[in-house]
N, C-alpha and C positions, 0 to 999 in steps of 0.2 A: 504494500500500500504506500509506504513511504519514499518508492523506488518512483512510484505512478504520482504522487504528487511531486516530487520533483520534474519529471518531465513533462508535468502539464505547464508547471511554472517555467522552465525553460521555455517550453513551446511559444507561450504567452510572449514572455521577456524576449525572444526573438522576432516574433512580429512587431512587437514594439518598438523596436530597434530597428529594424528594417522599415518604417514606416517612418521614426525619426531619419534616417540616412538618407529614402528618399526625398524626404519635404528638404531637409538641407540641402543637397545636390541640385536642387530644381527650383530654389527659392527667387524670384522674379523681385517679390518687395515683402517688407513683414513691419507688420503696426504690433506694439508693446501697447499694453491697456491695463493700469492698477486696479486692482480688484475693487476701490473707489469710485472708477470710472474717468481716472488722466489717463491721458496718453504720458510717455516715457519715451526717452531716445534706449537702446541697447547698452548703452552701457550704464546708465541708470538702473534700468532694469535685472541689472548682473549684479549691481552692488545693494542691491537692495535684497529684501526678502523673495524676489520672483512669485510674489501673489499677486494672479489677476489671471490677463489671458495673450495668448501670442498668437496673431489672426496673420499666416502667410499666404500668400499667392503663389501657387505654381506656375512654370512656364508651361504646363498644358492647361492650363484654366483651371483646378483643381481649388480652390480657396480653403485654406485648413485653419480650426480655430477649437486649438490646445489651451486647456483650464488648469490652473497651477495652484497648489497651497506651500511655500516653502518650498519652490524649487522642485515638487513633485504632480504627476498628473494627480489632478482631482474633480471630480465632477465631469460634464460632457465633454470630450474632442469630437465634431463635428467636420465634415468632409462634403465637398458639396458636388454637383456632377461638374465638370468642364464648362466655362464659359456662362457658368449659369447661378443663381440663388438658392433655387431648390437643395437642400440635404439630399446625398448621398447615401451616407452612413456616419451612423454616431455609436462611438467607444466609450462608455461610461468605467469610470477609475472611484476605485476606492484606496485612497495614500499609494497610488501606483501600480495599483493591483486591477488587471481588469475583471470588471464585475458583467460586466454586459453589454453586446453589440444590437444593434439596431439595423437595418437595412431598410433602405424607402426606393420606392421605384420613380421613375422620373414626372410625375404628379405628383409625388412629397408626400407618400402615401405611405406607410411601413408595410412591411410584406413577410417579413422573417425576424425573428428575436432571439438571441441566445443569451442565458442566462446565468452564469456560472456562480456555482454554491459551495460550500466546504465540502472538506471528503473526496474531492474529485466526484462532486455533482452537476451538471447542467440541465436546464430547461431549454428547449427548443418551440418555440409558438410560430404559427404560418398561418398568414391572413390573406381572404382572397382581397378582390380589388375594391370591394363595396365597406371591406374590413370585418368582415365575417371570421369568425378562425376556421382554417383548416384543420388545423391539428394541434395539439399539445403533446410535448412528447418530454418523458423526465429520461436520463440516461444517470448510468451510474458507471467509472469507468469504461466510458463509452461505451454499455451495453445499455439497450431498452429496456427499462424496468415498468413503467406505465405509459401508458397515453391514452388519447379519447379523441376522436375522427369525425368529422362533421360534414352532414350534408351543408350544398346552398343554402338553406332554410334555415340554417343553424342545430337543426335536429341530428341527435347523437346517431352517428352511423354504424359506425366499431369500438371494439376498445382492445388495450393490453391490459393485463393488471398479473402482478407478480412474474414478468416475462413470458409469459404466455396469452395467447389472445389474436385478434386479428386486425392487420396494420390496412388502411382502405385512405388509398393518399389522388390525391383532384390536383388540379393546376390551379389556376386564380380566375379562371373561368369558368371554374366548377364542375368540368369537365374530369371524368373518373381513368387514372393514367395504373394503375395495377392496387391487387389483393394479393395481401401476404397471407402465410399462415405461421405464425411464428409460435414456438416454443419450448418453452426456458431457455429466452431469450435467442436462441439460435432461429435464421429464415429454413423454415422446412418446405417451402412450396409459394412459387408463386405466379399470377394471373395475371398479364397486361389485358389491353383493350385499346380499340379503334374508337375516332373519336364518334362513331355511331353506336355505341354499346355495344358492339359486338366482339367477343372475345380474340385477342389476339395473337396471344401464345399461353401456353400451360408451362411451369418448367419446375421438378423438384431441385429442390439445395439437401446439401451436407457439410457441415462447417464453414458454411458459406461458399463452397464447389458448387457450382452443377453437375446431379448427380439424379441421376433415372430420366424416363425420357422428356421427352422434348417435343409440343406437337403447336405450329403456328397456324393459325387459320387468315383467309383474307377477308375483308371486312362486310364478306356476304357468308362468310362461315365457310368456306369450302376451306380444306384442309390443302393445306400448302406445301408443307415441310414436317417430315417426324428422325426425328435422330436422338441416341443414345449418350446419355452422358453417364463418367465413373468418375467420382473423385476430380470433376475440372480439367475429364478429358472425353472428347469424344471416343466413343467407344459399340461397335456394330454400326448398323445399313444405317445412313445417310440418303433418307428420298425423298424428290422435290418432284411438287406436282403443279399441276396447271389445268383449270378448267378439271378438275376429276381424272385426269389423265397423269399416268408416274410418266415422266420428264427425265430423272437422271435416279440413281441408285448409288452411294459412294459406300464401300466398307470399309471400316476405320478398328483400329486395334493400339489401345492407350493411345490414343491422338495423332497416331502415322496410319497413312492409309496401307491400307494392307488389304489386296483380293484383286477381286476383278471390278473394274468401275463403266458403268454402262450408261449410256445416254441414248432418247428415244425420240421419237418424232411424234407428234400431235396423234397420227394414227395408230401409232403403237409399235413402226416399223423401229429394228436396230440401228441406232445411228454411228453407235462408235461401242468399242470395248478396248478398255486397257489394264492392261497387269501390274499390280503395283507390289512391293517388295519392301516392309520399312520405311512408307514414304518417298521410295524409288521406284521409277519405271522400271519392270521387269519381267521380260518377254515380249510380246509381241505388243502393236497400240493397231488397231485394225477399226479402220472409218469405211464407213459400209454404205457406197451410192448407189445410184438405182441400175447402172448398170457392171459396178463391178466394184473391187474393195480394194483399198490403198493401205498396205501393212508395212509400219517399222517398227524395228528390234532395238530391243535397250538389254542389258545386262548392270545391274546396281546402278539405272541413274544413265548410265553411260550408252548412248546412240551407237549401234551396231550393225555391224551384216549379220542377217542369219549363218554364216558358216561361224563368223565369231561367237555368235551366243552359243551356237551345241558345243565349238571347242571349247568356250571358258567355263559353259556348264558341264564339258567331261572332268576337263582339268580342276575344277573346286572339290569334285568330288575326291580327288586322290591327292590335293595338296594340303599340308597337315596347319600352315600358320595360311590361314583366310585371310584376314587381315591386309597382310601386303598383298597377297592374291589382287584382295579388292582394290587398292592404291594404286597398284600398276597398271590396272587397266583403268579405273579412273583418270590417271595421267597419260592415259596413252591418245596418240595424236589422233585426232580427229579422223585422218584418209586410213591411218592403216587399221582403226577396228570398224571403218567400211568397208576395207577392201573382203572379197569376197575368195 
């Protein structure tokens, strides 16, 4: 615990820094303002207690306007968009410590809140554009521990509560962009959507992998795409469709394709097959036209004659280090594992 609060404070004390570096690096003009209400030249303001506010101008239009108690942030730093009045985003500091971010969209309108608590806790709130909440969501060591999900309407749509529950997250248009299934606190499944309701892919998780299958529909529901995942790899047939019709076929083994991979014409005629090896072309690659078939040979990857592929495939079988086997012919020159 005490490993994870310091590197949240680091995290913090680095943005902060990097935000001080940029404003210096890019300061156009900068007004000193005692917490009173004078203005101050810089060097007044150094010799003094630094209470008040330092309001600078970037050379992208940026306007930035940092609150100070004794030389440290306190209270809003405010960010504005380019060239313009409107707030950006505002960093609220407690004696230097950020306590919470604000973000506004270019109407001045807040849209997202983060709110950090002891303990390595945060609060995250998202408002659509009328300022509705989207969601509430508490995290604990960056894990989800509660939240509560809202329709347009303001009525309660989902919830988590003790890490477990279901997470049902809209855009600022109210619009429904996916359904989780989460729990104890891990995503075990989740649902996108078309912005007409209709469902848009299905996809299990596993420690946060994609893991089981995988089935994407197009936004009249006809089924598009279904593929295997294991542990955040694909893994078996890969097949894409079109109109009801399977289109291509890919087999995949830990995340290299491995088989035979097949592609189809609207009618259902063969278009092409290829042999793959490890994520290697290997064997023949044969495109299939209407009057006759165009075949080239690969060995590991490697573009071939057929007289080369049966030789490297007698010679593998009786040479004992593969390895360079594969290396040499990998480097070998292009004309001569054409030559026939």
């Amino acid at each position: 615990m005490k490993t994870l609060k310091r590197l949240s404070f680091l995290a913090i004390l680095l943005t902060f820094l990097s935000c001080q570096n940029d404003e210096e690096s890019n300061v156009v003009s900068q007004q000193y303002v005692h917490k009173y209400g004078f203005d101050m030249s810089k060097n007044e303001w150094q010799s003094r207690s630094k209470e008040g506010s330092v309001i600078s101008v970037l050379d992208n239009g940026v306007t930035v306007t940092n609150t100070y108690n004794n030389g440290v942030l306190q209270g809003d730093s405010s960010y504005t968009f380019a060239n313009s009045a409107i707030i950006d985003k505002i960093y609220t500091y407690n004696n230097g410590t950020l306590i919470k971010e604000t973000l506004h969209d270019k109407a001045g309108v807040p849209y997202k809140e983060t709110t950090n608590e002891p303990d390595n806790k945060k609060v995250i709130t998202l408002w659509d554009k009328t300022g509705v909440p989207i969601n509430i969501e508490e995290y604990e060591n960056n894990n989800l521990i509660n939240a509560k999900y809202f329709k347009p309407n303001n009525e309660l749509e989902a919830s988590i509560e003790n890490q477990s529950g279901i997470r049902m997250k809209r855009d600022r248009e109210g619009e429904l962009l996916y359904k989780d299934i989460v729990k104890s606190g891990k995503l075990k499944h989740r649902s996108t959507y078309h912005p007409n309701g209709q469902i848009k892919s299905k996809v299990g998780y596993k420690n946060y992998n994609l893991h089981g299958d995988q089935i994407n529909y197009s936004n009249k529901g006809d089924v598009i795409l279904r593929m295997t995942w294991n542990n955040g790899q694909l893994d078996g047939m890969k097949t894409s469709f079109k109109n009801n019709n399977k289109m291509s076929e890919i087999p995949f083994a830990n995340g290299l394709k491995h088989g035979i991979e097949r592609h189809f014409a609207q009618d259902g005629r063969l278009k092409a097959e290829i042999h793959w090896d490890n994520d290697k072309k290997h064997g023949s690659e044969r495109i299939y036209h209407k009057y006759d078939t165009h075949i080239n040979w690969f060995y590991k990857g490697k573009a071939v004659s057929l007289k080369k592929f049966e030789e490297f495939s007698f010679r593998e079988k009786l040479i004992a280090n593969k390895d360079t086997f594969y290396e040499m012919v990998e480097n070998m020159d292009d004309l001569k594992a054409m030559k026939e």
